[in-house]
C-alpha positions as CSV (number, residue, x, y, z in Angstrom):
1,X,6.1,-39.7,54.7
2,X,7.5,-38.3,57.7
3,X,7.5,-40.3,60.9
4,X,8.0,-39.0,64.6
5,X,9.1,-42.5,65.5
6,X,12.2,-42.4,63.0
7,X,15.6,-42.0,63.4
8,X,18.3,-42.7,60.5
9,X,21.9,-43.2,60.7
10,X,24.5,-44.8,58.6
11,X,26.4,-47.8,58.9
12,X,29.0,-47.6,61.9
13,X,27.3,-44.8,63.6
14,X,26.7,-44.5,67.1
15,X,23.2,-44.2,69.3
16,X,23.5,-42.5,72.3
17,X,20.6,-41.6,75.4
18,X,19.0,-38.7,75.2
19,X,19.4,-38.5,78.9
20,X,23.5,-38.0,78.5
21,X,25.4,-35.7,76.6
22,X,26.6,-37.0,72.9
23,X,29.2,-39.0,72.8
24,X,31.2,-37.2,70.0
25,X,32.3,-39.9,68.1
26,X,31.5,-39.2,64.1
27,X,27.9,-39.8,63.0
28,X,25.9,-39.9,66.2
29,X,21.8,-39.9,66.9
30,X,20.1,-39.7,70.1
31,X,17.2,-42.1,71.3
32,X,14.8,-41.6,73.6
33,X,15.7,-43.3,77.3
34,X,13.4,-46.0,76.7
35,X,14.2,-46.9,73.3
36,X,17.9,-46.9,74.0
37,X,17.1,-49.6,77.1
38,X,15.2,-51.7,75.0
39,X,17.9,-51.4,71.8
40,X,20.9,-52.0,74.7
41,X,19.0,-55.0,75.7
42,X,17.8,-56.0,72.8
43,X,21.6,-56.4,72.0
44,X,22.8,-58.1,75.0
45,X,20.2,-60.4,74.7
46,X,21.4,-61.7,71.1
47,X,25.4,-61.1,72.8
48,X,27.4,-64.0,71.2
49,X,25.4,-64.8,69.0
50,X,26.7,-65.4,65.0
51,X,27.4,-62.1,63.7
52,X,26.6,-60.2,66.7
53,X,29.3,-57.6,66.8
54,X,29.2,-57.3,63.2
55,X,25.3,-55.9,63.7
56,X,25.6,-53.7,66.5
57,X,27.7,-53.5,69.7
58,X,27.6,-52.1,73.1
59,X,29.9,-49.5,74.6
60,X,30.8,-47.2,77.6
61,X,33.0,-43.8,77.4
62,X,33.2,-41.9,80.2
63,X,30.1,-43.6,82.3
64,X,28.4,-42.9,79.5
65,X,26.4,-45.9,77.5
66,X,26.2,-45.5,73.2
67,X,26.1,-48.6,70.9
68,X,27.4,-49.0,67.7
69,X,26.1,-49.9,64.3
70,X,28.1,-52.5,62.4
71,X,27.9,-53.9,58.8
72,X,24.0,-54.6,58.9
73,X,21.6,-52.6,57.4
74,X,17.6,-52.5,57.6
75,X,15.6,-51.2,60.5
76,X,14.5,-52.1,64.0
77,X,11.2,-51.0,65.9
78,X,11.9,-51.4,69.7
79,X,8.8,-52.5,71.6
80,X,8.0,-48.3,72.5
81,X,7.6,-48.1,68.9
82,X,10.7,-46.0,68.4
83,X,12.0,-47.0,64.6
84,X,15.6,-46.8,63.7
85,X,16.5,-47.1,60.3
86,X,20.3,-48.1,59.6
87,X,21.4,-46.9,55.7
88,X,24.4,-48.4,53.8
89,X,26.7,-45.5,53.5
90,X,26.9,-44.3,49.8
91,X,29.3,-41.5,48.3
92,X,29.2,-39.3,45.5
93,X,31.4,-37.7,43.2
94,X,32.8,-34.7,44.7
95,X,35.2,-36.1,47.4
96,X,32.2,-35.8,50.1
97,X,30.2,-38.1,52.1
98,X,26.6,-38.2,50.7
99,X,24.3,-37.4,53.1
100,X,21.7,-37.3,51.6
101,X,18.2,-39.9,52.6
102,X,16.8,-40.4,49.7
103,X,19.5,-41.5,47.6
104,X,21.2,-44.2,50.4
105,X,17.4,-45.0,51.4
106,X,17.0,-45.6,47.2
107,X,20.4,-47.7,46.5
108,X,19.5,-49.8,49.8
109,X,16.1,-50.6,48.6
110,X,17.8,-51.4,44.9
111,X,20.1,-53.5,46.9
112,X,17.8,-55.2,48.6
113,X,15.3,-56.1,46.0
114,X,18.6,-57.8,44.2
115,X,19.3,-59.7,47.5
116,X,15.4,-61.6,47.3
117,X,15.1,-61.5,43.6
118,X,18.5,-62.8,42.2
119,X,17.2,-63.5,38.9
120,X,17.8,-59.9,37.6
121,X,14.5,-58.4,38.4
122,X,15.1,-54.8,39.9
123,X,12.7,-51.9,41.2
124,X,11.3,-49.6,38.4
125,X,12.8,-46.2,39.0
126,X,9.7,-44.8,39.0
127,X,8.5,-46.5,41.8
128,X,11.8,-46.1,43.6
129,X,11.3,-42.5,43.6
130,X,7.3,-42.7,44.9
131,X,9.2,-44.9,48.0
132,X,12.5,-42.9,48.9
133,X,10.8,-41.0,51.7
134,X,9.5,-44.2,53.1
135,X,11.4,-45.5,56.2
136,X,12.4,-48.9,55.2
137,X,10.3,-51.1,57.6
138,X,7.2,-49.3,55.6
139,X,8.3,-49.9,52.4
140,X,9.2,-53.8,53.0
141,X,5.7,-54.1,54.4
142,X,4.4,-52.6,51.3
143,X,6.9,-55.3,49.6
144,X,5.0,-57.6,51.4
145,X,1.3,-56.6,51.0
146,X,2.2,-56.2,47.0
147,X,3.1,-60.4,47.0
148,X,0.0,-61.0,48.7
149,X,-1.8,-59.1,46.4
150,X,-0.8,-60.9,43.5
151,X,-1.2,-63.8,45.3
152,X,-5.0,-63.4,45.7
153,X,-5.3,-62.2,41.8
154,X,-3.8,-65.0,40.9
155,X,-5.8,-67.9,43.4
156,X,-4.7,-68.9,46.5
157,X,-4.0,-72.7,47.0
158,X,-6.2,-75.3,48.4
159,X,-5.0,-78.4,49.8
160,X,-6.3,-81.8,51.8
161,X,-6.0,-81.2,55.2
162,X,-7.5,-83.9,58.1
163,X,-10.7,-82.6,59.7
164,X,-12.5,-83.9,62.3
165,X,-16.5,-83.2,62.0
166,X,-20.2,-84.7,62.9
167,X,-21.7,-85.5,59.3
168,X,-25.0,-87.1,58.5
169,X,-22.9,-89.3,56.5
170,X,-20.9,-91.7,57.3
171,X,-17.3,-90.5,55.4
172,X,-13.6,-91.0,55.8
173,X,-12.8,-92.6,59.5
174,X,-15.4,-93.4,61.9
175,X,-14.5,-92.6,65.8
176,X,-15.8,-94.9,67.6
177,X,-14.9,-93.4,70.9
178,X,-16.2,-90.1,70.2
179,X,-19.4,-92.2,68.6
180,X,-20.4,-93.9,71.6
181,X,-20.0,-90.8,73.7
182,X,-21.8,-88.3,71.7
183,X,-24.3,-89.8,69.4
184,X,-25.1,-92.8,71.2
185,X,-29.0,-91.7,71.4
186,X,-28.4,-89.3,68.3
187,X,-28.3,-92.5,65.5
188,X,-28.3,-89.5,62.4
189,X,-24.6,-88.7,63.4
190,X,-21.4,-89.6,62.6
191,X,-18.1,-88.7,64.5
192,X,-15.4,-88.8,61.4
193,X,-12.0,-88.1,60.3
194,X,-11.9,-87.8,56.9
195,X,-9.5,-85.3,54.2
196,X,-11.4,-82.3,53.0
197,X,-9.7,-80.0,50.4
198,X,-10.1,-76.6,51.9
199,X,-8.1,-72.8,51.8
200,X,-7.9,-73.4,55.9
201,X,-4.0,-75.1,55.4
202,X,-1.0,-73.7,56.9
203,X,0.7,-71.9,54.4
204,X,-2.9,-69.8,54.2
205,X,-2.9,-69.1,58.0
206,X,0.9,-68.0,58.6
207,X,-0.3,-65.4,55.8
208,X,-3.2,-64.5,58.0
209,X,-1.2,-64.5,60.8
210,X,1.8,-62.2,59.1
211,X,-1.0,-59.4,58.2
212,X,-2.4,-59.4,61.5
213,X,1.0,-58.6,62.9
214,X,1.7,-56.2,60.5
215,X,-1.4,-54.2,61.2
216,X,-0.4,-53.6,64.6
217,X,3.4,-52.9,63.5
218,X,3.0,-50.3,61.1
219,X,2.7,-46.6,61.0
220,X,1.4,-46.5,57.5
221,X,-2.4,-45.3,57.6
222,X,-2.2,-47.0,54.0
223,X,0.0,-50.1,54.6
224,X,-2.5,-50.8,57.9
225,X,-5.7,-50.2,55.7
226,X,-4.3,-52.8,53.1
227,X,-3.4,-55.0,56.1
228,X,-6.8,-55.4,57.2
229,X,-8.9,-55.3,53.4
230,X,-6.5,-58.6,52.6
231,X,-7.4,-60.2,55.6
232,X,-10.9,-59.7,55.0
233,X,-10.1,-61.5,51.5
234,X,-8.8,-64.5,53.7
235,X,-12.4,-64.3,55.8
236,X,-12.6,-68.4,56.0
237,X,-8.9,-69.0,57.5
238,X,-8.1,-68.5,61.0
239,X,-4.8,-67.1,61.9
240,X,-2.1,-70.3,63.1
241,X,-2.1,-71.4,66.3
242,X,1.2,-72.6,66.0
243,X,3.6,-70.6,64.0
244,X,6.5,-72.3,63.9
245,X,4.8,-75.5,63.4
246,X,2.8,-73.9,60.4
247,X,6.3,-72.5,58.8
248,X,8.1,-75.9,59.3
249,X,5.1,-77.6,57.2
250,X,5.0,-74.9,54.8
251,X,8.7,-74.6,54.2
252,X,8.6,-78.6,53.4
253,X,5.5,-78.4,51.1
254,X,5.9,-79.1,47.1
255,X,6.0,-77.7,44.2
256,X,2.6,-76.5,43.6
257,X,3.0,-74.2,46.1
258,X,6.1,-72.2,44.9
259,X,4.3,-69.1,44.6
260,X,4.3,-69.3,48.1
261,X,8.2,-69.4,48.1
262,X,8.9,-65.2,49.1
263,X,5.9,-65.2,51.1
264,X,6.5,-67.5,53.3
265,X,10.3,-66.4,53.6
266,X,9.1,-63.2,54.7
267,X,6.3,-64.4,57.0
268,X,9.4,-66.0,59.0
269,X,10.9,-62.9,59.3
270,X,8.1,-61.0,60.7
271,X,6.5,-63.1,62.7
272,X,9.8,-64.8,64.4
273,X,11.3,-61.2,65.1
274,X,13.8,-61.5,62.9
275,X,15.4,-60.5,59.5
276,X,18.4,-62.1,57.7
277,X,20.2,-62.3,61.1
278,X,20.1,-64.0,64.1
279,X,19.2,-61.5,66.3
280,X,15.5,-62.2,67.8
281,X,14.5,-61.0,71.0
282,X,11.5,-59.6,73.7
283,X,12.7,-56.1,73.1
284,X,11.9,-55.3,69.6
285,X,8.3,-55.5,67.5
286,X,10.4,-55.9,64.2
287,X,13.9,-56.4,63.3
288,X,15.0,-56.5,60.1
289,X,19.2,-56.5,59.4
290,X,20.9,-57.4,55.9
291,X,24.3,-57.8,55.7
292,X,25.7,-54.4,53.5
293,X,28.2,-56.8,51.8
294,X,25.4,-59.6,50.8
295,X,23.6,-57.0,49.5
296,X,26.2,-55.6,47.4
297,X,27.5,-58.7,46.3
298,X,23.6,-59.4,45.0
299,X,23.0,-56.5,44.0
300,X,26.5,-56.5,41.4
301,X,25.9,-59.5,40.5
302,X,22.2,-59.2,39.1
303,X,23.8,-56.1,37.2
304,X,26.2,-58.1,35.4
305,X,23.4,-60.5,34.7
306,X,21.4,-57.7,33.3
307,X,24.0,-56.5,31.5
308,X,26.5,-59.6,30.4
309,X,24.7,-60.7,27.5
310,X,27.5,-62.6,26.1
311,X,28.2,-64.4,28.9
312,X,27.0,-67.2,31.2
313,X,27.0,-65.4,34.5
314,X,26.7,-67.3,37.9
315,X,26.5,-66.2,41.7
316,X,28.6,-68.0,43.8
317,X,30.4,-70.6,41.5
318,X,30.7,-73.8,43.6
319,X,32.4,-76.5,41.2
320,X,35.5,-76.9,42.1
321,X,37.8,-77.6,45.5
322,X,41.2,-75.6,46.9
323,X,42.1,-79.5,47.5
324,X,41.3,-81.8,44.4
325,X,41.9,-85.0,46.9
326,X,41.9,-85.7,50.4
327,X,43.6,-88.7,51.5
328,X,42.2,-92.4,50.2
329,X,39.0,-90.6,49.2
330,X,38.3,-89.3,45.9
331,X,36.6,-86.1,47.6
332,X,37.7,-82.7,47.5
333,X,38.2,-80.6,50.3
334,X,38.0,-77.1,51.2
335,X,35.0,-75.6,48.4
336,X,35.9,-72.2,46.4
337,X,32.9,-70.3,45.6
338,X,33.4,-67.1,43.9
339,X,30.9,-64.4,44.2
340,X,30.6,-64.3,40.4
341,X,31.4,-66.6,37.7
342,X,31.1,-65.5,33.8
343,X,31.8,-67.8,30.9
344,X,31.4,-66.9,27.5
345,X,29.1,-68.6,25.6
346,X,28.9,-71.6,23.3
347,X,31.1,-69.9,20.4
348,X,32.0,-72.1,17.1
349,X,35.8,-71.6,18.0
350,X,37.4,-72.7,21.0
351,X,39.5,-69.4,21.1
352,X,36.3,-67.6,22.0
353,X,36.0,-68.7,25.0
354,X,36.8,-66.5,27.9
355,X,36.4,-66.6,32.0
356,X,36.1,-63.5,34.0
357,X,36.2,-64.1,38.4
358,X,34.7,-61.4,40.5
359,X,34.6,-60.9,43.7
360,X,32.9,-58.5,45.4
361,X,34.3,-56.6,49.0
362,X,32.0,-54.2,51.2
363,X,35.3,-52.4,52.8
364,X,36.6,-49.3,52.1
365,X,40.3,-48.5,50.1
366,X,42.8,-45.7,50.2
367,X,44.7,-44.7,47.0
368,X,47.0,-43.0,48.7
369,X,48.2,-45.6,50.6
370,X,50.1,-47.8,48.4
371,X,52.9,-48.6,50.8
372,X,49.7,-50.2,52.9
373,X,48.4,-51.7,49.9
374,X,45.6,-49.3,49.6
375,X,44.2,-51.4,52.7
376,X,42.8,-54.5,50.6
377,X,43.3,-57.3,53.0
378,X,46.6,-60.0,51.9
379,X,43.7,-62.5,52.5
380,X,41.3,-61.5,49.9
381,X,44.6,-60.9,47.1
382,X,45.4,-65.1,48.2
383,X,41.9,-65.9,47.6
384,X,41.8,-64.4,43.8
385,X,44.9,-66.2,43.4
386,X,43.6,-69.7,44.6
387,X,40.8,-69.1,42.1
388,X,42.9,-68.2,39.5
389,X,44.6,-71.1,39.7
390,X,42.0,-73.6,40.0
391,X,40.0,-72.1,37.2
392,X,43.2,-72.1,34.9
393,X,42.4,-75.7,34.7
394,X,39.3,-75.5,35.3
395,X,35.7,-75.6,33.2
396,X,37.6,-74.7,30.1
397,X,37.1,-75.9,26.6
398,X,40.8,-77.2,27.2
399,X,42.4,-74.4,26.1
400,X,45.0,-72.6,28.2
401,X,42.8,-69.9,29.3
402,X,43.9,-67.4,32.0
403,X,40.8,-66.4,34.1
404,X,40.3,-62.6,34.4
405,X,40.1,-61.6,37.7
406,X,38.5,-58.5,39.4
407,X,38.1,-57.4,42.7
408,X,34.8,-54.8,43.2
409,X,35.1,-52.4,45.8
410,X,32.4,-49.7,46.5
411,X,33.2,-46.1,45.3
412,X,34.6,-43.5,48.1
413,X,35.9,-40.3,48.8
414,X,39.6,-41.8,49.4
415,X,39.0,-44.6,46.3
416,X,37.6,-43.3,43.0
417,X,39.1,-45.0,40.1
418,X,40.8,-48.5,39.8
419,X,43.9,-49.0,41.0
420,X,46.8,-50.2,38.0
421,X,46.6,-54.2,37.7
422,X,48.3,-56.5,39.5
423,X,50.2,-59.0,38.0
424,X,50.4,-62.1,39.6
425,X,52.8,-63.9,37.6
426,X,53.6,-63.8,34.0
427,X,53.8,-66.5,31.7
428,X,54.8,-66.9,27.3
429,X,51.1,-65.9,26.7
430,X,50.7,-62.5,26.5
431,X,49.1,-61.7,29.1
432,X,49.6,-63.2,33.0
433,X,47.4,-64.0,35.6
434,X,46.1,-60.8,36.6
435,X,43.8,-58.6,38.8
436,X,42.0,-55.6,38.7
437,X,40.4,-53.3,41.3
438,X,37.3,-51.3,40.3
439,X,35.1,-49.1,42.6
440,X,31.5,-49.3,42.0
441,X,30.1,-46.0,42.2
442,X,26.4,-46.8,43.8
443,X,25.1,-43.3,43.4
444,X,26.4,-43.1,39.7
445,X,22.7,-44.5,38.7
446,X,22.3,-42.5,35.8
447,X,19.3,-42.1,33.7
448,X,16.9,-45.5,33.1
449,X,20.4,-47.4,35.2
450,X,22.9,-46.0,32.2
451,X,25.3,-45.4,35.1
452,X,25.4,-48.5,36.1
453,X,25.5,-50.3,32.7
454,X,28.5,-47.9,31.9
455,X,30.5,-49.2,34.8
456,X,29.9,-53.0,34.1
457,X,31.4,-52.5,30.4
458,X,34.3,-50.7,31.9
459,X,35.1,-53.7,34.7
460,X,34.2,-56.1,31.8
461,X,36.9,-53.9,29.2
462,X,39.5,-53.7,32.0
463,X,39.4,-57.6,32.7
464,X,39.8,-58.4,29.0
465,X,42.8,-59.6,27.5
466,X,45.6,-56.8,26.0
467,X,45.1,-58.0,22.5
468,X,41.3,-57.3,22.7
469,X,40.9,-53.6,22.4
470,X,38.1,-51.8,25.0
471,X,34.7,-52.8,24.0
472,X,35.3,-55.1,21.2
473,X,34.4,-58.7,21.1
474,X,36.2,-59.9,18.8
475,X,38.5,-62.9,19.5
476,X,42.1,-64.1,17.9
477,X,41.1,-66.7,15.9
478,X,42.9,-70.3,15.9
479,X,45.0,-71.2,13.2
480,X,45.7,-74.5,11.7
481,X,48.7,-74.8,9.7
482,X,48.1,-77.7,7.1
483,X,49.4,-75.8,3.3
484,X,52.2,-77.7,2.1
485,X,54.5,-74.8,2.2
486,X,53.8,-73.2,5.7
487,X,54.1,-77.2,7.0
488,X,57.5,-78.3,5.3
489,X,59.2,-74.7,5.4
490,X,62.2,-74.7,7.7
491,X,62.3,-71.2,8.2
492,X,59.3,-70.5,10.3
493,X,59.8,-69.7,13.3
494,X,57.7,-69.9,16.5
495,X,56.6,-67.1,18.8
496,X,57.2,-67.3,22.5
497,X,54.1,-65.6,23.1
498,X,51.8,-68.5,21.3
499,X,50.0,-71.3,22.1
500,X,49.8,-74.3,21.0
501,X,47.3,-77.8,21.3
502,X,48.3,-80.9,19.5
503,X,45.6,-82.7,18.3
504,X,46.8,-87.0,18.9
505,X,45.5,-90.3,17.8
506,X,45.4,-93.4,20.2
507,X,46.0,-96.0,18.0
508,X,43.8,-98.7,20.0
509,X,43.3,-99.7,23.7
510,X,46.9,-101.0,24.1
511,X,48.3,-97.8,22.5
512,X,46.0,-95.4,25.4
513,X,46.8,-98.2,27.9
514,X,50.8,-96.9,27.2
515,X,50.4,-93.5,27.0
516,X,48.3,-93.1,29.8
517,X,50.3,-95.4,32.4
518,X,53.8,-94.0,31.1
519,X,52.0,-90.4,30.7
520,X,54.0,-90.0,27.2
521,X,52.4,-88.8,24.0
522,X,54.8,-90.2,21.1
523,X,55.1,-88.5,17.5
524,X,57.4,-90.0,14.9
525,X,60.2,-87.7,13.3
526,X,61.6,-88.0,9.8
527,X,59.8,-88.5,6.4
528,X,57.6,-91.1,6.9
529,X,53.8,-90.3,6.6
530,X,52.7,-89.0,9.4
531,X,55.8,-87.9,11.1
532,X,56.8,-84.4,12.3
533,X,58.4,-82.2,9.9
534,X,59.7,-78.8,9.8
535,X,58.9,-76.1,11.6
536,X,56.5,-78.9,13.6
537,X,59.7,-80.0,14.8
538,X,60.0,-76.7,17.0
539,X,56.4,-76.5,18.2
540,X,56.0,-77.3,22.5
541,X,52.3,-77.8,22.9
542,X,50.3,-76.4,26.1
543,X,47.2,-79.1,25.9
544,X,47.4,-82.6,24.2
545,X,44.0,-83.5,23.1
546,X,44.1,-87.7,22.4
547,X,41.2,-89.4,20.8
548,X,40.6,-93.1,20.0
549,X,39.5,-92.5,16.5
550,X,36.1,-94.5,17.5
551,X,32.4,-94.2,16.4
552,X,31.3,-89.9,17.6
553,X,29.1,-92.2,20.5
554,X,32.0,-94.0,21.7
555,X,34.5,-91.9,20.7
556,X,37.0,-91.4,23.8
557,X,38.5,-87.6,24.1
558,X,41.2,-87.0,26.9
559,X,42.8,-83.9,27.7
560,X,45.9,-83.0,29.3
561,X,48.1,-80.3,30.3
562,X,51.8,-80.3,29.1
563,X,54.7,-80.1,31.0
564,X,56.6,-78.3,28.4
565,X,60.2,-78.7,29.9
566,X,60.1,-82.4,29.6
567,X,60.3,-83.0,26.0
568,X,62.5,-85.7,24.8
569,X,63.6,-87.2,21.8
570,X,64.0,-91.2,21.5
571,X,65.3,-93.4,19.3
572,X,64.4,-97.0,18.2
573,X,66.0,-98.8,21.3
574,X,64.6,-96.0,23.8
575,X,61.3,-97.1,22.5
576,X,61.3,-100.5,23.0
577,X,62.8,-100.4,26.4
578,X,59.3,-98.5,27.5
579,X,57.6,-101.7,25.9
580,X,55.6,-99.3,23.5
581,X,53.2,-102.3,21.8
582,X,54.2,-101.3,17.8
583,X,51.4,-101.5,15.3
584,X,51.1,-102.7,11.7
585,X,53.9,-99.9,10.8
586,X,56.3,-101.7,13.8
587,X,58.3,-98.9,15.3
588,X,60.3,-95.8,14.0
589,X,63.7,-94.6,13.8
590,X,63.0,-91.7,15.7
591,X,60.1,-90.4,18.2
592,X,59.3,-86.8,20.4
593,X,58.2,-87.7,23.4
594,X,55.7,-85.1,25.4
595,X,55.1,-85.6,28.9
596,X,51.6,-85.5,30.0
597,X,51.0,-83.4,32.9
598,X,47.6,-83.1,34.7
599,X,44.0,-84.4,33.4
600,X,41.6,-81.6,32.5
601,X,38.3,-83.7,33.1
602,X,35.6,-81.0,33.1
603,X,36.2,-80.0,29.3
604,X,33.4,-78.8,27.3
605,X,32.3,-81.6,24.3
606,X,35.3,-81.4,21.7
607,X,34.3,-82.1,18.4
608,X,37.8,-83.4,16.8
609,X,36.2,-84.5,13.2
610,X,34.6,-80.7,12.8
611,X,38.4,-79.9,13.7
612,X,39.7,-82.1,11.2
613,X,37.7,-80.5,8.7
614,X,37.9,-76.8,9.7
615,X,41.9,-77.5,9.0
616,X,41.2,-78.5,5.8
617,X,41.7,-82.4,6.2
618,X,39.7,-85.1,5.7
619,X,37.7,-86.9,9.0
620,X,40.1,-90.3,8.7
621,X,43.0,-88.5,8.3
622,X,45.3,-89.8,11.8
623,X,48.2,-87.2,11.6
624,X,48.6,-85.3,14.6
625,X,47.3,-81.6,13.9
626,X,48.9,-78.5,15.5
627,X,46.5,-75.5,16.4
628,X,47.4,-72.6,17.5
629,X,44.8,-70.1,19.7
């Protein structure tokens, strides 16, 4: 559909007066006199505001007035009813900026389905191609009037609301004010406030009240027909008479109306000038402004959703703090929240587990500037690290598992394939704490979304660990080593590169008491049953897992980390100056001592009797068991 009223321009663009000469500065459009006033105003007016200068921004060059578009994207109609639609900027392979409508107009409207549907849901491409000639105001009315639709098919809610009427019953309240005035001669009345369940509520008439507006907004002969037929549907309910009033009881109703939920989030928008900004004013109709990197990060994140099927996937993890404790208080400080969280799922061995971190950037990179670090900002490369980190120890199954981390940057001209990884640090495992930089290539849809599923499995490929080749799923499997000659044989030899849990026995209360306050895990050496023996006697664990040895309901698991340079080996009179409280057996000749590090307290459920028996032992057997993963 073509529209005289529309102008379109890109992201960081300028709009300049028709009345002046261009302004010469890239991507430029010129607006009517009016419509620039109103847009200039429209922008001083929301000057200051939160994200202001990100949306747009007001300059002068040479006497001459232009403004700028930022990192918003959407459309405004100025009160002359001039429409200017501002499109993310997309590239396409070929080392050239894609100018081209349809597709940006096709991505943003994918984008921004993702960004109100976070659940995975995404526009059928069929109906993606009947809307890329739509401006973008047009096709979110349409959005809207589709809701409604459903909406009526499926019943619109009733509720009690207070009325005040003149029955020829007496009902509900009786006012006797209103009784003695009016129907003082007129004894078959009755002045009442009673509760009548009726359609006439508020969420109803901010409905009413959104169509009416949009009736006179749009430049759809088809969206304004559909406009008026559904208020026609709504014949009984008056528009509100007090709109934000209305919202603020609508947005605070139950549950029985959350098929109201988008509606009414949109009504707001239209009705109080505004989109998901907050720029509002007297010099637009309509405004409606997304954040480009919101969107992307929604829109990447319902693909990996879609796509992820062996993983847990969730937008912006929120568990865990940058600081565990502050002060006295047990709280944490300073929240991380990762665009995208993925966890494998519930697997039968703990090796299986896995943890990718993604986070998703709406700025441009340079491969050719490596001595500038292909632009990504020192702040975001901190960030990844601080998650890293935190997640290390995090929601694990108590394993040491090193989170994968990627950074997502959208594809360019200057940035086309990912960038080789950076290691943060290494460590005895075989792989380190690393990160990847991938660049999404928006207008690589392919057929049916192929293009898209294609990219996910390579981020997903390039975040897994070395021994993993590209596209398999299978895992290293643990190992227990429990055959009599692989435990007693003095000539095996660890691998620097392996991991290792010990699996320890509290003998009762006194015994956790010990360990816990003295933060020592003791093993006996020598022969004795029980005791470490050869190539045991080399083994450093990474995670101590101690259990009580109690009923599975009361059974007591705790985890902890290792510090791995503080082993030490004591001897009888070592022992007893700790005042370790001996059992039945009284105490050794010889212990190892492991130092407990920190508590891992957000471990998934650990099963240590399916452990016992996966090694080959029986359930009451007590003898610390070595795993390695």
């Amino acid at each position: 559909m073509a529209d005289k009223n529309l102008v379109v321009i890109h992201e960081f663009g300028v709009l300049s007066n028709q009345k002046d000469k261009p302004v010469s500065l890239g991507e430029e459009r010129q607006l009517p006199e009016e419509s620039f006033e109103n847009l200039w105003n429209f922008i001083l007016e929301n000057k200051g505001g939160k994200d202001a200068d990100d949306v747009m921004s007001v300059h002068i060059k040479g006497g001459r007035q232009y403004i700028k578009t930022g990192r918003y994207v959407g459309t405004i109609q100025t009160k002359d009813g001039q429409v200017i639609e501002i499109l993310p900027k997309i590239y396409k392979t070929g080392n050239q900026e894609e100018d081209d409508v349809k597709l940006c107009r096709r991505v943003f409207l994918r984008m921004l389905y993702a960004f109100q549907h976070s659940e995975a849901k995404t526009f059928q491409d069929a109906l993606l191609n009947t809307r890329e000639n739509f401006p973008i105001l047009e096709v979110y009315i349409s959005r809207y009037l589709e809701e409604v639709e459903r909406l009526l098919s499926d019943g619109i809610k009733k509720n009690y609301s207070i009325v005040e009427e003149n029955q020829k019953f007496l009902k509900g309240k009786l006012l006797f004010s209103r009784q003695i005035s009016k129907h003082c001669a007129d004894k078959t009345r009755f002045a009442v406030r009673y509760s009548k369940y009726i359609e006439n509520i508020p969420q109803n008439r901010i409905i009413v009240s959104t169509l009416g507006k949009l009736a006179k907004t749009s430049s759809s002969e088809v969206n304004v027909s559909r406009c008026y037929s559904l208020i026609s549907a709504f014949s009984d309910i008056p528009p509100s008479e007090n709109i934000e009033a209305d919202l603020l009881q609508s947005m605070n109703s139950n549950r029985l109306f959350s098929s109201y939920k988008n509606l009414l989030q949109w009504s707001s928008q239209f009705l109080l000038n505004k989109g998901f900004t907050t720029f509002s004013g007297n010099h637009v109709n309509q405004s409606l402004l997304f954040s480009a990197e919101k969107l992307f990060e929604s829109f990447i994140a319902v693909l990996f959703k879609k796509y992820a099927k062996d993983y847990i996937v969730s937008s912006q993890h929120s568990k865990y703090f940058l600081v565990d404790k502050y002060g006295d208080t047990s709280h944490g400080k300073f929240r991380l929240r990762p665009d995208i969280v993925m966890e494998s799922k519930a697997t039968e061995t703990f090796s299986d587990y896995d943890t990718i971190i993604i986070d998703t950037k709406w700025k441009n990179l340079d491969s050719s500037m490596p001595d500038k670090n292909y632009l990504i900002d020192i702040k975001d490369m901190y960030q990844l690290y601080a998650y890293g980190q935190k997640y290390h120890l995090g929601d694990s199954y108590f394993l040491d598992v090193i989170p994968k981390l990627v950074l997502v940057y959208p594809y360019t001209e200057k940035f086309q394939s990912e960038l080789k990884p950076f290691v943060y640090e290494e460590v005895k495992a075989k792989y380190g704490l690393k990160l990847v930089v991938y660049p999404f290539n928006l207008a690589d849809e392919g057929k049916h979304s192929e293009g898209y599923r294609r990219q996910i499995g390579e981020i997903m490929a390039l975040a897994s660990n070395p021994e993993k080749s590209a596209g398999s799923a299978q895992k290293k499997e643990m190992k227990f080593f429990e055959e009599p000659d692989e435990l007693l044989s003095d000539e095996y030899r660890t691998d620097e590169n392996d991991r290792y849990m010990l699996i320890g026995y509290c003998r009762d209360e006194k015994h956790l008491n010990w360990i816990l306050e003295n933060k020592l895990y003791n093993v006996r050496m020598g022969e004795s049953r029980g005791a470490l023996k050869g190539f045991e006697l080399q083994i450093i664990p990474s995670r101590i897992v101690l259990y009580t040895g109690e009923s599975n309901r009361n059974e007591k698991v705790y985890v902890y980390t290792v510090n791995q340079s503080e082993v030490l080996i004591a001897d009888k009179q070592k022992i007893e100056q700790l005042n370790y409280p001996a059992g039945s057996r009284g105490i050794g000749e010889q212990y190892k001592l492991f130092s407990l590090g920190t508590e891992i307290k957000n471990h998934k459920k650990i099963d240590i009797k399916k452990l016992k028996r996966d090694s080959g032992r029986s359930e009451n057997s007590y003898k610390p068991l070595f795993v390695r993963y």
